[in-house]
N, CA, C and O atoms as a GROMACS GRO file, in nm:
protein
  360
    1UNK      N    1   0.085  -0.119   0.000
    1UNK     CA    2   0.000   0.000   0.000
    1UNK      C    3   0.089   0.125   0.000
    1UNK      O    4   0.187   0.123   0.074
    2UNK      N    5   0.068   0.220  -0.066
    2UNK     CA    6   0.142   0.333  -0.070
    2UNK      C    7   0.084   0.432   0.011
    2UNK      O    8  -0.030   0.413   0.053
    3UNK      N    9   0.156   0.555   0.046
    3UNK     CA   10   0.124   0.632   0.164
    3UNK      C   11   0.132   0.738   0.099
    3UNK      O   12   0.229   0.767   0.029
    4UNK      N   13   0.034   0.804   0.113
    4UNK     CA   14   0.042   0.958   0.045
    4UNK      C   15   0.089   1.088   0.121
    4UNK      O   16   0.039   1.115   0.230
    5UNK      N   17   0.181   1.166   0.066
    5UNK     CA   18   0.231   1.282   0.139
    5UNK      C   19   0.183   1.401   0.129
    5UNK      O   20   0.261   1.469   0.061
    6UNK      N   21   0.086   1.466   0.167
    6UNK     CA   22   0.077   1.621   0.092
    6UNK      C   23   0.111   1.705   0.164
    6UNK      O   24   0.088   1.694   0.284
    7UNK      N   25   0.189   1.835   0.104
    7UNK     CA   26   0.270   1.949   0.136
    7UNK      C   27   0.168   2.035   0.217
    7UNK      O   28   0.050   2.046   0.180
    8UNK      N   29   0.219   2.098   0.330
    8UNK     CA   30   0.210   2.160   0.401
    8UNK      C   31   0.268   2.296   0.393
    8UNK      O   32   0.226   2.394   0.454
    9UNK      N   33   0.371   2.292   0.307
    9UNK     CA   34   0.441   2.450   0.364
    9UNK      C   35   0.600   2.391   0.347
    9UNK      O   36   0.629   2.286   0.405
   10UNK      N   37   0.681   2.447   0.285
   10UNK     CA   38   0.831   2.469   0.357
   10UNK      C   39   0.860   2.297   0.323
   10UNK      O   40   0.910   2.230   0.414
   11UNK      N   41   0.835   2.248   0.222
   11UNK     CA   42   0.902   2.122   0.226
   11UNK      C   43   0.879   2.061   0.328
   11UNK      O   44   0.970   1.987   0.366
   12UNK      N   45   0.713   2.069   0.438
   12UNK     CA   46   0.700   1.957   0.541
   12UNK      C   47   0.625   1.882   0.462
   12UNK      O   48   0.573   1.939   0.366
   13UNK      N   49   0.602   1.736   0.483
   13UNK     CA   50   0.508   1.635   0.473
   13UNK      C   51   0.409   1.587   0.580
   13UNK      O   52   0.438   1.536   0.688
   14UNK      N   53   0.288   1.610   0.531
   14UNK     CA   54   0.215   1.541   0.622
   14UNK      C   55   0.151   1.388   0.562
   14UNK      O   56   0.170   1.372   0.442
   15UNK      N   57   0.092   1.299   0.619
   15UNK     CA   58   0.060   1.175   0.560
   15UNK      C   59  -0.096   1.166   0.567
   15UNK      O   60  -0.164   1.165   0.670
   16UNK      N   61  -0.130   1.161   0.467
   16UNK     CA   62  -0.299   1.209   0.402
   16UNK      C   63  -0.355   1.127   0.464
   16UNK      O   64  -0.413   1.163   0.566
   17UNK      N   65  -0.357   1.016   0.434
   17UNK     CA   66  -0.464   0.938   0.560
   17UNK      C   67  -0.474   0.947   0.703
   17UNK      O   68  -0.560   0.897   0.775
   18UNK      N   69  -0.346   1.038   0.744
   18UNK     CA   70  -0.400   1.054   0.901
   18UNK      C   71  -0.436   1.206   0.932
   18UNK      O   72  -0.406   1.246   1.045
   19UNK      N   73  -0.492   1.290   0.850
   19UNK     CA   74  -0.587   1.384   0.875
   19UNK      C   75  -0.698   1.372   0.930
   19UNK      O   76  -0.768   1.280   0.887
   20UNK      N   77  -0.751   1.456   1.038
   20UNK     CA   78  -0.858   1.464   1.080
   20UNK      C   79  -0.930   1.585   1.012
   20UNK      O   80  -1.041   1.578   0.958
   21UNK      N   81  -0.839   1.713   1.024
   21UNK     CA   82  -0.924   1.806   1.004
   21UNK      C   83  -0.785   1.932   0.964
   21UNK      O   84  -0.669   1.932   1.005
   22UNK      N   85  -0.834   2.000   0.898
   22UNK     CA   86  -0.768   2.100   0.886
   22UNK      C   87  -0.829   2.239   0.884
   22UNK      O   88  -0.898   2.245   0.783
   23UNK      N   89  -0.834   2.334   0.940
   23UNK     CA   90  -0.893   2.458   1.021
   23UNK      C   91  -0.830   2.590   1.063
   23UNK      O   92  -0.718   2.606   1.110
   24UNK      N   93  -0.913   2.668   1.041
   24UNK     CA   94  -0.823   2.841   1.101
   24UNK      C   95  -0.801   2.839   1.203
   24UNK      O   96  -0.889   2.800   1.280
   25UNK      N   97  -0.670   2.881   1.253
   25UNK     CA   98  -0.682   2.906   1.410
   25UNK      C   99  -0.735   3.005   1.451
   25UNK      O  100  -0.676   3.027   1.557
   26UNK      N  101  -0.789   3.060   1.440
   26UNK     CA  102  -0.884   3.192   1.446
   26UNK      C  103  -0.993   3.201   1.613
   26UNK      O  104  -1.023   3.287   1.696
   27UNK      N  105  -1.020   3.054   1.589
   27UNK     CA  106  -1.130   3.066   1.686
   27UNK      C  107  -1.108   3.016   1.839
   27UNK      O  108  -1.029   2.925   1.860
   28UNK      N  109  -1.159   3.059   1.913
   28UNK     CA  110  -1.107   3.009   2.078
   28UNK      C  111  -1.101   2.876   2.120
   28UNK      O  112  -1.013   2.844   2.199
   29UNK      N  113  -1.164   2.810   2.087
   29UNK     CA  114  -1.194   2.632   2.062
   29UNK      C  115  -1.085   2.587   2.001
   29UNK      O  116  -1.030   2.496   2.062
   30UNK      N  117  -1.009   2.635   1.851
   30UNK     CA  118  -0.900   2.574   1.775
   30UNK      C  119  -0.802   2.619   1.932
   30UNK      O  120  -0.775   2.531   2.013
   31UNK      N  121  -0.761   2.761   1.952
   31UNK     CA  122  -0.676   2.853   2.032
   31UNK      C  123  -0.667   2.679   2.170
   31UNK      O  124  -0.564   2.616   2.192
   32UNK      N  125  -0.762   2.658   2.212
   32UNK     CA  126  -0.725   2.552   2.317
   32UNK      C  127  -0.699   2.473   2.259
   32UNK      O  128  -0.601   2.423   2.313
   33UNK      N  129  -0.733   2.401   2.141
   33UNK     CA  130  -0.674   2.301   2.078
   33UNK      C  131  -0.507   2.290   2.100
   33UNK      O  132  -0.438   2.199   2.145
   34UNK      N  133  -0.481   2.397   2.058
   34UNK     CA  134  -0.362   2.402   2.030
   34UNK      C  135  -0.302   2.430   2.159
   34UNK      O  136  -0.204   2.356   2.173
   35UNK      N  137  -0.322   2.506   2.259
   35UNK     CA  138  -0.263   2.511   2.427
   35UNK      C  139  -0.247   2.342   2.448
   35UNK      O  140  -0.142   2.277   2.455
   36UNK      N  141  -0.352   2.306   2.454
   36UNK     CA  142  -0.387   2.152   2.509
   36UNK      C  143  -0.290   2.050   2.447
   36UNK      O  144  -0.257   1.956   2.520
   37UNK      N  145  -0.225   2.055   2.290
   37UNK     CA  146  -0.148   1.978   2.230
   37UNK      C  147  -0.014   2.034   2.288
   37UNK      O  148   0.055   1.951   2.346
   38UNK      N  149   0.027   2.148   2.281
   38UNK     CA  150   0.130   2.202   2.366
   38UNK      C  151   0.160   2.169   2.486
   38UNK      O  152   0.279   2.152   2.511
   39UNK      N  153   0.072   2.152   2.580
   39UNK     CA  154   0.107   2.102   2.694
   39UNK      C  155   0.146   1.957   2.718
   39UNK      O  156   0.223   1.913   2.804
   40UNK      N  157   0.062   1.875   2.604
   40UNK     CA  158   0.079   1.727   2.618
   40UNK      C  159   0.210   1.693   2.527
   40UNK      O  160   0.240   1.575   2.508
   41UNK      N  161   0.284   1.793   2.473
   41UNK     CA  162   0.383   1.762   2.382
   41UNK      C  163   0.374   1.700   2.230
   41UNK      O  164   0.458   1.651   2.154
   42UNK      N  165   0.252   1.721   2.223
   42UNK     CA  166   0.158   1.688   2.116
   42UNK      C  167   0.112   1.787   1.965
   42UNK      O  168   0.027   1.769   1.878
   43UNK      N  169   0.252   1.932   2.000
   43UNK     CA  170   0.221   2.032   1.868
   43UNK      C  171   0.364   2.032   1.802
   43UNK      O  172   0.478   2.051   1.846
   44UNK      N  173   0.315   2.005   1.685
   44UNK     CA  174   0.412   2.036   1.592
   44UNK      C  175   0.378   2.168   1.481
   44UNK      O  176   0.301   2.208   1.394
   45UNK      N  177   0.514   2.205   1.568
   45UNK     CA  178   0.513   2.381   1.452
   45UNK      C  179   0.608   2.370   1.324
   45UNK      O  180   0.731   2.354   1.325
   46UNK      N  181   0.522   2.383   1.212
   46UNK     CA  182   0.609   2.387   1.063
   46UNK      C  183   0.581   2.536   1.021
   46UNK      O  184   0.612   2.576   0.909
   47UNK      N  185   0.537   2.596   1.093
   47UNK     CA  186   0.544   2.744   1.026
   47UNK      C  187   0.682   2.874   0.983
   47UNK      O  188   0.676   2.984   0.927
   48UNK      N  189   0.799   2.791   1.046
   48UNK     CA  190   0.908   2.812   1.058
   48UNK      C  191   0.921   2.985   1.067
   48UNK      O  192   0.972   3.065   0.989
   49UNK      N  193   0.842   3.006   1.219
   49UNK     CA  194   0.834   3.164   1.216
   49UNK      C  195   0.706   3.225   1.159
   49UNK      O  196   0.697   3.347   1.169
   50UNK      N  197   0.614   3.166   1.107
   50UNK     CA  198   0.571   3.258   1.004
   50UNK      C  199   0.459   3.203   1.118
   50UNK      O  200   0.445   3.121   1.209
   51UNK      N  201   0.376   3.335   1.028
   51UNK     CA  202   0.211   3.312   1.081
   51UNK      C  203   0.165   3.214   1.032
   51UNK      O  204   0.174   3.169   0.917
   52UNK      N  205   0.072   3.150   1.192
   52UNK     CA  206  -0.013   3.028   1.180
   52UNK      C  207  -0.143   3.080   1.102
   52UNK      O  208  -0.214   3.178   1.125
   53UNK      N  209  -0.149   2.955   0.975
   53UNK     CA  210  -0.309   2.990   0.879
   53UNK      C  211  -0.348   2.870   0.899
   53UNK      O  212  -0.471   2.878   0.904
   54UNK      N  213  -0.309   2.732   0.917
   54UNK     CA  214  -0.394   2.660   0.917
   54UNK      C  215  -0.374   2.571   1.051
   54UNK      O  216  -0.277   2.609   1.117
   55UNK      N  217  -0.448   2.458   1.106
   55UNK     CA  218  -0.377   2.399   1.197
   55UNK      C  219  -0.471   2.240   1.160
   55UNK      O  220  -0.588   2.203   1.148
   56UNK      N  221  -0.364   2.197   1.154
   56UNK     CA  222  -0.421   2.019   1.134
   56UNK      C  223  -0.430   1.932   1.291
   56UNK      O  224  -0.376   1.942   1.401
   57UNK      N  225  -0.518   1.857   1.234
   57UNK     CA  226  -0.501   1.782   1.358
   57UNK      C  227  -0.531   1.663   1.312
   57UNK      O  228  -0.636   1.635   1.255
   58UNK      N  229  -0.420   1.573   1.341
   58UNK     CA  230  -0.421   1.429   1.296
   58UNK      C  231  -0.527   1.337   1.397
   58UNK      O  232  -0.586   1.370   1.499
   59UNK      N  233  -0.524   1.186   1.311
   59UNK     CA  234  -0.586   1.057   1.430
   59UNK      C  235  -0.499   1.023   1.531
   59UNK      O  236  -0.536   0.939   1.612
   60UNK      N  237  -0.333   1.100   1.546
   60UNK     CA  238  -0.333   1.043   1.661
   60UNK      C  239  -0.305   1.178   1.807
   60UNK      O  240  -0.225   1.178   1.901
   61UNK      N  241  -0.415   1.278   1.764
   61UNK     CA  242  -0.414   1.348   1.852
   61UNK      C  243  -0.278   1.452   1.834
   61UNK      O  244  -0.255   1.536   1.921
   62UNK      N  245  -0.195   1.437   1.715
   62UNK     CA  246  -0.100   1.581   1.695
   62UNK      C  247  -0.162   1.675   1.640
   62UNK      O  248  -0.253   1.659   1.558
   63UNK      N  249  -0.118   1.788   1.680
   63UNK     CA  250  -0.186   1.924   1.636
   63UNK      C  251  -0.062   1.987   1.572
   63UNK      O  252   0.041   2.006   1.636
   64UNK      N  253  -0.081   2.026   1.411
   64UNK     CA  254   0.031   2.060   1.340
   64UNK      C  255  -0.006   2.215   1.296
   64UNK      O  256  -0.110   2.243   1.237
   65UNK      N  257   0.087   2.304   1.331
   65UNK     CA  258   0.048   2.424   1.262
   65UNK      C  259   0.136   2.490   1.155
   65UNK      O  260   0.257   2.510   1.149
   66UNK      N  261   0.021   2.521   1.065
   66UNK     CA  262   0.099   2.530   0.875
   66UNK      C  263   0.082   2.674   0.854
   66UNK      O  264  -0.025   2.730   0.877
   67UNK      N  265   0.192   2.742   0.806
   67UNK     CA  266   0.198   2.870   0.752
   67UNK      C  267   0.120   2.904   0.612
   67UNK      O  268   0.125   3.018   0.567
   68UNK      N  269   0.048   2.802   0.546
   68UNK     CA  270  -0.027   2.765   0.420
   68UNK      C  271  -0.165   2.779   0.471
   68UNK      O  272  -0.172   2.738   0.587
   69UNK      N  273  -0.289   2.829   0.418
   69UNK     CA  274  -0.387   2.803   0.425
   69UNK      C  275  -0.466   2.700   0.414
   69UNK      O  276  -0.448   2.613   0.329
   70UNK      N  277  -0.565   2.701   0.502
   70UNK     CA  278  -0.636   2.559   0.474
   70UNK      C  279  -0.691   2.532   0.382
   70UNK      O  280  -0.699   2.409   0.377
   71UNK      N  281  -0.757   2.594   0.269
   71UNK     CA  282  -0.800   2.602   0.147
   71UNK      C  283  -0.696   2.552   0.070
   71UNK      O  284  -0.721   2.470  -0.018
   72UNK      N  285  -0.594   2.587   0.088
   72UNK     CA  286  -0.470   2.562   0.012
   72UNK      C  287  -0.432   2.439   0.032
   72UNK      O  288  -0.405   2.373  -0.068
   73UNK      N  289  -0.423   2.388   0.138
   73UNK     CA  290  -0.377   2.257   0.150
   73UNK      C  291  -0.526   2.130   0.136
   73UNK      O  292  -0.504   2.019   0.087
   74UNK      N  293  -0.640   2.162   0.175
   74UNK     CA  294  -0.768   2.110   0.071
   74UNK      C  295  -0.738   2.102  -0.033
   74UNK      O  296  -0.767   1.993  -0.082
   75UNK      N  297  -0.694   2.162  -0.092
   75UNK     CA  298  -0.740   2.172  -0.275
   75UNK      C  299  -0.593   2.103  -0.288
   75UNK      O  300  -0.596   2.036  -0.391
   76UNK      N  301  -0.482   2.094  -0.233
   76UNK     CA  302  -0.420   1.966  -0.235
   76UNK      C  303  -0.413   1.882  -0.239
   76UNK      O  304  -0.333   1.823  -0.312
   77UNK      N  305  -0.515   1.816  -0.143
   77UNK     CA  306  -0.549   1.676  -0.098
   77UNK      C  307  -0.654   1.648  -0.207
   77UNK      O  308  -0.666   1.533  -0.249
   78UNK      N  309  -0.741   1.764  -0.260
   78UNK     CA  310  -0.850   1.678  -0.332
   78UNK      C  311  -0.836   1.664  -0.467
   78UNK      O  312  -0.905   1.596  -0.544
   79UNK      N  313  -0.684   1.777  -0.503
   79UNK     CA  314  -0.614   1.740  -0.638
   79UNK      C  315  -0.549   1.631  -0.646
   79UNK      O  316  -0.546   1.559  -0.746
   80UNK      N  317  -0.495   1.612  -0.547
   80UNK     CA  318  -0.378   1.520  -0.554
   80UNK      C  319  -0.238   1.594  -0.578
   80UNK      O  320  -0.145   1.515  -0.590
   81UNK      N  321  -0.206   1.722  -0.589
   81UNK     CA  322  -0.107   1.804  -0.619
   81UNK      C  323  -0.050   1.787  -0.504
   81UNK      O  324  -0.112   1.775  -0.398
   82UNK      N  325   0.106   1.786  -0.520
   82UNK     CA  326   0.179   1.821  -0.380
   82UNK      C  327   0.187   1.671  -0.295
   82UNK      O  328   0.238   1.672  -0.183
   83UNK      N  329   0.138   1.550  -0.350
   83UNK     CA  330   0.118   1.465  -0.308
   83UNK      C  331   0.210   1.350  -0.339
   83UNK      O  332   0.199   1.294  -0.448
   84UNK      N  333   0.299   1.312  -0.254
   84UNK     CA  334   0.437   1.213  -0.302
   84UNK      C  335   0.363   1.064  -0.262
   84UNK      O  336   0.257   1.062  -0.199
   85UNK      N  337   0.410   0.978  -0.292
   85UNK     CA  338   0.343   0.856  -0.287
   85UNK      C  339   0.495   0.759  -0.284
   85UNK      O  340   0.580   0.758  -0.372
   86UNK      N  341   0.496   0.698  -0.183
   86UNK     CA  342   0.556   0.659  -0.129
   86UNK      C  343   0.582   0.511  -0.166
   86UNK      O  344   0.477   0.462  -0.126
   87UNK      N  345   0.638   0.431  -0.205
   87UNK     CA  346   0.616   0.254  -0.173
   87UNK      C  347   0.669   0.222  -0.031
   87UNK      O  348   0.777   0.252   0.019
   88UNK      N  349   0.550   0.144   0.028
   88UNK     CA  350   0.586   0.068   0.142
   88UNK      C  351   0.651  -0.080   0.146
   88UNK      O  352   0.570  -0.173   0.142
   89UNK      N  353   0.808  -0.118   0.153
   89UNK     CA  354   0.839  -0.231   0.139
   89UNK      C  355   0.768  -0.306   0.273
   89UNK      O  356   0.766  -0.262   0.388
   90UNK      N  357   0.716  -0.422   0.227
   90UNK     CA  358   0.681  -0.481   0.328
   90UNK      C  359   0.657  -0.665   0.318
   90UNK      O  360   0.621  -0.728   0.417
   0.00000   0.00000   0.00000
């Protein structure tokens, strides 16, 4: 089975099937999201400095924040653009 990668920003990879959601941080609900993954050691920052536009949050409870918009990285996933595909030896 191959694993799909789609771009985030800055040459990060994230792995498409373990998206939950991708969202503005804008709102007070995301804002604890993201305290709450911070505290549990559970946020990963790829914004490398830059302003947070989107913030993912995977199935296993990481909260990733992308300097890319979430629209932007949608229309990724539902192009398939930006998307490396991996072979899994197994």
């Amino acid at each position: 089975m191959a694993m799909k990668l789609i771009n985030i920003g800055f040459g990060n990879m994230v792995s498409a099937n373990r998206l939950i959601a991708i969202v503005s941080p804008e709102s007070a609900p995301i804002k604890r999201i993201i305290q709450d993954a911070r505290d549990k050691g559970l946020l990963i920052d790829a914004t490398y400095g830059r302003r947070t536009r989107a913030v993912i949050v995977t199935d296993s409870d990481h909260v990733i924040l992308s300097a890319v918009q979430p629209e932007t990285i949608g229309n990724r996933l539902d192009k398939g653009e930006d998307l490396l595909e991996e072979d899994e030896d197994e």
